[in-house]
N, C-alpha and C positions, 0 to 999 in steps of 0.2 A: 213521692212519699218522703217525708221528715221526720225527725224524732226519732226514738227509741222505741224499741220492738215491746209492747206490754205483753205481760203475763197473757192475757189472751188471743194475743193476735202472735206468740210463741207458741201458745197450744193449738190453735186451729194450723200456721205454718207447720210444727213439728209434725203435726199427725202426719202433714201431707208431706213432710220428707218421710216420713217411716214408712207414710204409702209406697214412694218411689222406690224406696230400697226392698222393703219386701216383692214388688211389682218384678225387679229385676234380678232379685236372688228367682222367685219363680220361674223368669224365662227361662234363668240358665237351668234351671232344675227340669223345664217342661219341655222346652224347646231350644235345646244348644244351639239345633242348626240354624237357626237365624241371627246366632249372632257368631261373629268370628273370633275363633279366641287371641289370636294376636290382629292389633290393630292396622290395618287398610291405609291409614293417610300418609300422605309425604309429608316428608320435612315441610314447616312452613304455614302446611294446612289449618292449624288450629288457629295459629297468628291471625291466619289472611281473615278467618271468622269473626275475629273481635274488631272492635270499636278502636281506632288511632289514637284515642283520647278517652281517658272515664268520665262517665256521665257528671253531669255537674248539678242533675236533680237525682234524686233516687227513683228509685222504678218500684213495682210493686211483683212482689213475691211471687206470681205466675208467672212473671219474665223471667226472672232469673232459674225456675225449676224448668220452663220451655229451653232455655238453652243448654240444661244438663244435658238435654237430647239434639239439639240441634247442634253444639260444639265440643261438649266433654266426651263424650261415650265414644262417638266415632272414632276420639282420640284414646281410647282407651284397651289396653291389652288385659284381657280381662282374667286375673289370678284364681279367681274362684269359680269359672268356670270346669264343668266335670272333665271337661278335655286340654287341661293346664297340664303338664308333665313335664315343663323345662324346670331349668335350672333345681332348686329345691322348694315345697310349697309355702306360702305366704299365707296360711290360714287364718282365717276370721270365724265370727259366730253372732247370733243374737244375743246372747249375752255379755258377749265381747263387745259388742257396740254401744250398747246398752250402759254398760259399767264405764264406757270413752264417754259415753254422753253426759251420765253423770258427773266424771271428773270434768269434762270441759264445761256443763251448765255450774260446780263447786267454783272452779276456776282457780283451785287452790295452789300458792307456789311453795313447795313442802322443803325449801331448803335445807328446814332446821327444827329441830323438836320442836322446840317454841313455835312455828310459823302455822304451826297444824299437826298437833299431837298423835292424831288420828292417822294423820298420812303416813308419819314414820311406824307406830305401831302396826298397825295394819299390815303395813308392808314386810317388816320382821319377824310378824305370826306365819301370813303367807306363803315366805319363803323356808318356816321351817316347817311348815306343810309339806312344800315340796321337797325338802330335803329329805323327809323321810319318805316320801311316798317314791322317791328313787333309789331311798338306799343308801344316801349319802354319808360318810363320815356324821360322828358326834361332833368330829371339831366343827366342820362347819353351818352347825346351828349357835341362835343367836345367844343362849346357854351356855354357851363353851366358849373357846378363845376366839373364835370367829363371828361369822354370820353371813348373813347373802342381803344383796340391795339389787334392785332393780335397774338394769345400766339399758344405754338406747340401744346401742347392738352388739354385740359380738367383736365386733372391730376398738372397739370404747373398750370393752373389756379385755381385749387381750394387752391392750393398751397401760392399765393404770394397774393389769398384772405385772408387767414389764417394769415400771415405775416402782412397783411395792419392793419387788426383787432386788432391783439396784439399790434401794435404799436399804434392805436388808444385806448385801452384797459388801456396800460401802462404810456401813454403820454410820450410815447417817448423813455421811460426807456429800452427796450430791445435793443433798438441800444448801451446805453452803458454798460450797464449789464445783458444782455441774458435773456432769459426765465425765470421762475419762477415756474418750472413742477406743484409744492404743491400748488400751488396758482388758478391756472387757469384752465378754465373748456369747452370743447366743446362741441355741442349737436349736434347728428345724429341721424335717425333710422337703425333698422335691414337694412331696402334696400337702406340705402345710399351707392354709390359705395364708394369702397374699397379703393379709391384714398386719400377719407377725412382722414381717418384712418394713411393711410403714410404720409399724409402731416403733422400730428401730431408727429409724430414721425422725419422728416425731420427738423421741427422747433424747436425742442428738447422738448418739453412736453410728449411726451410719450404716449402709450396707456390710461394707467391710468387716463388721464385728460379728457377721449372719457365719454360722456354718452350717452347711448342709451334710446332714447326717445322712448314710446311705438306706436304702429298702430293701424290702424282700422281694420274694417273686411275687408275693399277694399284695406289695405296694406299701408295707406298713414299716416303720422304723426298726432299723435294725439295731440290737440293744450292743451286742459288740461293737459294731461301728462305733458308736455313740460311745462307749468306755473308752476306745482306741483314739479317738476327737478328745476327749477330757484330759485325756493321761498325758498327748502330745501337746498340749495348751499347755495344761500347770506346768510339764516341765520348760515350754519357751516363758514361761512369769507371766501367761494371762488369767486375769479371774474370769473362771464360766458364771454367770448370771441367771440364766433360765434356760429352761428346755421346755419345748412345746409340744407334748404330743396331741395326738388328735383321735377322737375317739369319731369315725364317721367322714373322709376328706371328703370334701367340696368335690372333687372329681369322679369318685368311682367307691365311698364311704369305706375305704381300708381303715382298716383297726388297728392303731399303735398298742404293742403290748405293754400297760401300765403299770404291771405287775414286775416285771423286768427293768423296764427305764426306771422305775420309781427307786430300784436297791441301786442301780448304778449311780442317780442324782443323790439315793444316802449317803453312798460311801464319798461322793467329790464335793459335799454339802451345797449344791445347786435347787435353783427353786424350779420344782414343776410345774407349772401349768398343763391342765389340759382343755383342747378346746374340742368341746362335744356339741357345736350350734347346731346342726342338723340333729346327728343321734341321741343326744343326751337323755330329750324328753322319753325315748322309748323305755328306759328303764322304770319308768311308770308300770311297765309290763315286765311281772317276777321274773318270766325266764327267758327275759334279755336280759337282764341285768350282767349275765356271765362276760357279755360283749365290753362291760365297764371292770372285767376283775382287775384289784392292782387301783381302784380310786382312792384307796386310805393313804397312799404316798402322797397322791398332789396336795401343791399348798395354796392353790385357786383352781377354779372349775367354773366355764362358761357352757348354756345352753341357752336357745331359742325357744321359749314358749310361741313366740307370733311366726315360728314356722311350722311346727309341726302336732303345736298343741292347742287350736283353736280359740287362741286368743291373735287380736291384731296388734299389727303394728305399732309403739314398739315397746319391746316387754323382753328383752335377754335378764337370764336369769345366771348370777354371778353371787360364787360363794370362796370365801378365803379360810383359810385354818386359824389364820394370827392375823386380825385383823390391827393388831398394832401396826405391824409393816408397812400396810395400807394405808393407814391414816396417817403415820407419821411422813410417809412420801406427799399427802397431797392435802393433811391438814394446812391453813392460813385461817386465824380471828383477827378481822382488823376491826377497830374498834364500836365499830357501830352495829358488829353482830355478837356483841357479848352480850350475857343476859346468865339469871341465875343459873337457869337448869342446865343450861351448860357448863359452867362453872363448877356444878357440883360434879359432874363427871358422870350423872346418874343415866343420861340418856344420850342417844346415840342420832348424832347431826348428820345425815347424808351427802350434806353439803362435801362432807370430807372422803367420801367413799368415789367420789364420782372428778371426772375434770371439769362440767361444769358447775358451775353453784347453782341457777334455778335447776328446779324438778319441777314434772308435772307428779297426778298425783295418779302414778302410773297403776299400782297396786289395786286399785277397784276391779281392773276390768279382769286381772287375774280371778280376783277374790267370785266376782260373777262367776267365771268360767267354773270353776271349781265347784261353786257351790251350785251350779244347773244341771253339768252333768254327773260328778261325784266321782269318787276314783276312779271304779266302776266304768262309766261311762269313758273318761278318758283309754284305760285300758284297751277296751274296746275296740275305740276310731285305731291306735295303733295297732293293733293286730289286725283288721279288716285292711288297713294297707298292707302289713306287710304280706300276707295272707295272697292278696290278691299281685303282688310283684313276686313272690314264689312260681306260683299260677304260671306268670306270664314266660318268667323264666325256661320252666318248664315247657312250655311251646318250645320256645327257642332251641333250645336243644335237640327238640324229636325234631326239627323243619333245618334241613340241608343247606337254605337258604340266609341262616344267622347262624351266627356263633357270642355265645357270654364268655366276655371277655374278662370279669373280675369274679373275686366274693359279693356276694349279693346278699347280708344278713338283713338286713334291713325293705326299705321300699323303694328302693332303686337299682335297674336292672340297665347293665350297659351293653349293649348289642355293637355288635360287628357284621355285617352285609357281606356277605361273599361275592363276588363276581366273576365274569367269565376270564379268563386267560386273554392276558392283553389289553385288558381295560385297567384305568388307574384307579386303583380301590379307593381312595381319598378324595379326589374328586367324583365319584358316584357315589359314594357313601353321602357326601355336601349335595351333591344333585337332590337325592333322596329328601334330603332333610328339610330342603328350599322349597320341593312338592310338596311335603307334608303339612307344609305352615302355612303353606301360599294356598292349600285349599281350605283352610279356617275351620275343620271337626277339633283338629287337634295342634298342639303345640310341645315342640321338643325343642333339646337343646342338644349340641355336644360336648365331646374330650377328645383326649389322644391319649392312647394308653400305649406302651410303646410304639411312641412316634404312628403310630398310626390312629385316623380319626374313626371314632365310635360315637353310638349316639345314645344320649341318658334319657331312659323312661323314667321320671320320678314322681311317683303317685305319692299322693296326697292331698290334694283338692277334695275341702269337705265333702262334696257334691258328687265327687265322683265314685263310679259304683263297678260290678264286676264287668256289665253291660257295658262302660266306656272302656273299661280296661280290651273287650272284646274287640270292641270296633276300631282302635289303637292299632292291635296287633294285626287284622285283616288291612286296615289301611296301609303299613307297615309291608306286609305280602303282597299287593297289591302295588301299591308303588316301585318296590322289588321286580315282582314278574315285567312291569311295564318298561323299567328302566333297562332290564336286563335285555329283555326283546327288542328294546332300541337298540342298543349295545353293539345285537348279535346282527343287526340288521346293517348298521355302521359299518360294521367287520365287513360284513359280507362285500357290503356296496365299494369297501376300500379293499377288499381284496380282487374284486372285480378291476375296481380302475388300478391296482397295480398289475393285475397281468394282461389288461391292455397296454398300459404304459410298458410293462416290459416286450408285448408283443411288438408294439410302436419301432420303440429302441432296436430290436434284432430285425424289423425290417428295413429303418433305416442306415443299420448297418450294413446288412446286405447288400443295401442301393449305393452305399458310399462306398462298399468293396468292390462293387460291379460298375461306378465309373473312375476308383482309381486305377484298376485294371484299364477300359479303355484310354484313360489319360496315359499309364505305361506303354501302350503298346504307340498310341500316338509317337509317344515321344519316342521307343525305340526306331521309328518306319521316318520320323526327322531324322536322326540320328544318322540313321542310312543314307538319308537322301544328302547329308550336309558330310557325310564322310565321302561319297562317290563323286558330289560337286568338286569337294576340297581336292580330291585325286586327279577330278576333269582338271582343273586349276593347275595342279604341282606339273600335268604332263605337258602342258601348255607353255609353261615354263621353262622346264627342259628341251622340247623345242625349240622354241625362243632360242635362250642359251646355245642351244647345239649350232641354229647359225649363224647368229654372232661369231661364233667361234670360225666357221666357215669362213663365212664373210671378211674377222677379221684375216685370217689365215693367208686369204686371196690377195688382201693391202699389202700384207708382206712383203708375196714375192713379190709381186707389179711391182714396188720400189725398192726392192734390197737386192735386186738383179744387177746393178752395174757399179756398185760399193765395190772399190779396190782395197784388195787386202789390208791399208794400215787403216783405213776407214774404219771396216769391221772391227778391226784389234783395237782400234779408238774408240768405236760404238759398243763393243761388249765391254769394256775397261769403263765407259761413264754408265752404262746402264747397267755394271754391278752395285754403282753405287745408291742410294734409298733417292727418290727422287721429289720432293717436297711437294713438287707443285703438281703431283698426279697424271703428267703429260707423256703418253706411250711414246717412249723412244722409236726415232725413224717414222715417227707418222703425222707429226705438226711442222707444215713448213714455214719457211724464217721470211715472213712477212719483213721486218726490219733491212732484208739485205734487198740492195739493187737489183744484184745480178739474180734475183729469185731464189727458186728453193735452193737450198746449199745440197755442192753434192753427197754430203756426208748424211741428209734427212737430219742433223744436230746444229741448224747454222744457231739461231738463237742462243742455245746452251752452249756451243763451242766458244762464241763471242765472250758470254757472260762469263766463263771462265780461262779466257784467254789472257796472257799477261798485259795489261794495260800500256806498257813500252813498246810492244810489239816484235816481243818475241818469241821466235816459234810459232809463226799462224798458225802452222802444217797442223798444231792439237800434240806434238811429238812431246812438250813437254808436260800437258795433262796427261798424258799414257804414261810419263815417268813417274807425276804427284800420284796415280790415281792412289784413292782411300786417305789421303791426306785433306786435314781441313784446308778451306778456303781461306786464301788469307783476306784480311779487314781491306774495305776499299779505303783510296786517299782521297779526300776531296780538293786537295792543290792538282790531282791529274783528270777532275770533269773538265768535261766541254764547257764550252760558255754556253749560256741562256741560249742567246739564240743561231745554236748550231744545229743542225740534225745530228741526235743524240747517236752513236754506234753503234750501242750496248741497251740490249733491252732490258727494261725492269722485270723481277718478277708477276708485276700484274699483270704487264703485254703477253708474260710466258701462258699466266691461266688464260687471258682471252683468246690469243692464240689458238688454245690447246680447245677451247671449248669452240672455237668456231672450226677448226677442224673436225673436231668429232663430230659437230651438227652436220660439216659436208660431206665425212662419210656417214651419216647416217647409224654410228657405230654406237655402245652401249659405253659408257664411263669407263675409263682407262680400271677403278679400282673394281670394275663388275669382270674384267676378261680374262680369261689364263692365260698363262704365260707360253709362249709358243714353244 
């Protein structure tokens, strides 16, 4: 296929996508369960369907609505199905697609009065439709100092309210010299969505500049806090900038009190913003409206039409008090977009309300919705939600099994999962939620509301009726009992194997107590045996000894029988003295002499200490020295080399001494007593 799509061959395709989409609004309306409301593929899946490379002829228009089915849907988690309840709903309609089709067949880029007079009018009647059908200040209709424009989301607009502030903050000063990070100061809570936080950092202040204001028990801003923050600011010299409250948090929809923050942000002259993306639209319904009291302080206000008001994606509705602020933060004419009617001042350029300069020509599909169902009708859709998240609430409460965990004004109900004693409530609370989705009726999301994980029912899917809200809550019960009875089964099975394992233990202690026992007794019955050896041993010994002693006794007399008196008086006078060489006196004979053993039993030792002149042989004058040292030998009185020496050394004295003992058989002179 080539060329451009004609008028004809537009109308015969369109019809056949308007087939497709109503084909697949009816499934979901007829038959939920065949299709799964969060999407089935892995990562990757949709990739691996397509073509490496785009065609290089065109195809014709039954191929490409064939792979709506074959590649897009699988891939798809599907928002308007009746059993959608995550996060917040992404609502659509027939005349909301309808009113898209138009502006994309228009194709119009509505930057500027000039560019399509229609787009911007249209769109500031619109928006002061809905400002009154909410209740909204006079200021911010297009009449008064303000007005409302149509921004992509909620995050844009919290965005280019932060923008307006500081330049109302600075007088003006950030348009020519930027931010001021150190200077300036913003105020959130913990649940203000995440968007205020990047818009801070977008506008270059930084986290840094964020203060978190405290809550209540009900999760919503606490307005002393927030005085207490201001008052300690100005007096350290920072300028506060904005305060964010929030009418509906992303988490569990707590209600900042506006009424309160608003006189505190009059008296510190701070800009308020509030951001109502989820809740805003319900004030559609009179008696909600009490949940917004306290809106005539804010100086901008964001809500979500393409979430909860049956228009799609994307369609935030954003209204200022002083829209000078506004546009003097994010006005630029650079020359090629000037033109009269801007010039005169008479009409109102969008270009300047927004960060981008194109627009689409977003305002139709509102204008559609509006005018198919009528206030009326919108009314309506918002109280059959909340109506039916009342409902559900209420279960919850009578059923032992959950607990509501917040305020629930609106169409979302946050449950809390009881479980048994000893299970981790946070990971079976997650178990639940993973069964939930992974069986495809239905789709949840969660939070954590102190620190513990809860899970968000949030009705609002066109399509869905009291009948899903029903089967929600049974599937809800039903995953509960099943998860629980696992649980209780778990327990059981582990308390089983720990009073085996403990039985284990006290048997194996027993068995280690009953062989270290016989290992003691073992060792005491060694013990005995090696103490009665050791005494066999020591008595063996004392034997021994005993006749050694005998034995020596007997050497004695045998030779000390015919010692003449000056002998003895010789022999006890040298054997008082300590004897070096270990040799028992009277028992080593004097191998050295001729005439044999000396008769004194001392020839050896008599010689060695005899005067080397030769006097006194008799020993009479060793009897006179005795206890006197030896005196030094001379070596001018040795013998020559080769004489027989007449004086034994002391080495002859040990050999001597030990070949005696070997003859008698006798024990080491230093082992024997003394006689």
């Amino acid at each position: 296929m080539t060329g451009h799509m004609t008028p004809e061959e537009f109308r015969q395709h369109g019809h056949e996508v308007v087939d497709w989409i109503a084909d697949y609004w009816s499934r979901l309306r007829d038959d939920p369960g065949s299709v799964p409301v969060r999407s089935q593929v892995s990562p990757g899946d949709v990739r691996a369907a397509l073509p490496p490379a785009a065609p290089e002829q065109g195809e014709p228009f039954s191929a490409v609505l064939g792979d709506l089915d074959r590649v897009v849907l699988p891939g798809i988690t599907h928002w308007q199905h009746p059993g959608f309840l995550g996060y917040f709903p992404a609502n659509t309609s027939g005349p909301s697609v309808l009113g898209d089709l138009v502006s994309a067949g228009l194709g119009v880029q509505g930057m500027s009065w000039v560019t399509s007079p229609a787009a911007t009018e249209l769109e500031q009647h619109v928006m002061d439709w809905f400002a009154e059908l909410m209740g909204l200040p006079e200021s911010f209709r297009s009449t008064g100092t303000g007005g409302g424009v149509v921004q992509d989301s909620s995050s844009g607009a919290n965005l280019v309210a932060l923008l307006a502030a500081l330049h109302r903050a600075s007088k003006g000063a950030t348009l020519r010299q930027g931010v001021r990070p150190e200077d300036h100061t913003v105020y959130v809570s913990a649940q203000t969505h995440s968007s205020m936080e990047k818009a801070a950092r977008i506008a270059g202040l930084g986290t840094d500049a964020i203060r978190v204001v405290e809550v209540d028990a009900d999760l919503a801003m606490s307005p002393r806090a927030l005085a207490q923050r201001l008052e300690r600011d100005v007096a350290r010299g920072f300028v506060p900038v904005l305060v964010c409250a929030t009418v509906g948090t992303t988490s569990t929809t707590a209600i900042d009190p506006l009424a309160e923050l608003g006189a505190v942000c009059q008296r510190f002259g701070v800009w308020l913003h509030v951001d109502a993306a989820y809740a805003g639209v319900s004030a559609v319904v009179p008696e909600l409206r009490a949940l917004q009291a306290g809106v005539e302080w804010a100086d901008s206000y964001t809500t979500d039409a393409h979430k909860w008001l049956l228009t799609g994606f994307d369609a935030t509705l954003f209204w200022v008090a002083d829209r000078a602020a506004l546009t003097g933060a994010l006005a630029i004419l650079p020359e090629y977009l000037r033109n009269a009617a801007t010039d005169t001042g008479a009409v109102v350029d969008y270009r300047d309300w927004q960060i981008e300069l194109g627009r689409r020509f977003r305002a139709l599909k509102l204008w559609f919705v509006v005018r198919w169902y009528g206030a009326e009708g919108l009314r309506e859709h918002i109280r059959g939600h909340v109506a039916m998240a009342q409902e559900l609430a209420g279960w919850a409460r009578d059923d032992d099994r959950f607990d509501v965990v917040a305020p629930h004004p609106l169409s979302l109900v946050c449950l809390q999962p009881r479980w048994p004693a000893g299970v981790d409530a946070d990971v079976a609370t997650m178990t639940l939620l993973d069964r939930l989705n992974d069986g495809g009726e239905v789709f949840l999301t969660h939070t954590t509301v102190g620190g513990r994980a809860v899970l968000r029912v949030a009705i609002g899917a066109p399509a869905t009726t009291r009948v899903h809200v029903e089967r929600a809550w049974a599937l809800l019960c039903e995953g509960h009992d099943w998860l629980a009875n696992d649980f209780a089964e778990q327990q059981a099975e582990q308390r089983a194997r720990e009073l085996a394992e403990r039985q284990a233990a006290e048997q194996r202690a027993r068995e280690q107590a009953e062989q270290a026992a016989v290992e003691r007794a073992a060792a005491v019955e060694a013990a005995a045996a090696e103490a009665v050896a050791a005494e066999a041993v020591a008595a063996e010994a004392v034997a021994a000894e005993a006749v050694a002693v005998e034995t020596a006794a007997g050497v004695d007399q045998s030779t000390g029988g015919d010692q003449t008196g000056s002998d003895q008086a010789a022999g006890e006078a040298v054997g008082a003295e300590p004897v070096a060489t270990g040799v028992a006196a009277g028992t080593v004979p004097d191998e050295g002499d001729a005439g044999g053993t000396s008769p004194t039993g001392f020839g050896a030792l008599d010689r060695a200490t005899a005067d080397p002149t030769g006097a006194d042989p008799t020993g009479a004058d060793d009897e006179a020295r005795a206890g006197e040292p030896a005196a030094p030998r001379d070596p001018a009185h040795e013998p020559p080399a080769d004489e027989s020496p007449t004086v034994e050394t002391p080495a002859a004295w040990d050999e001597t001494a030990a070949q005696a003992t070997a003859q008698a058989d006798l024990p080491p002179a230093a082992d024997r007593l003394p006689d």
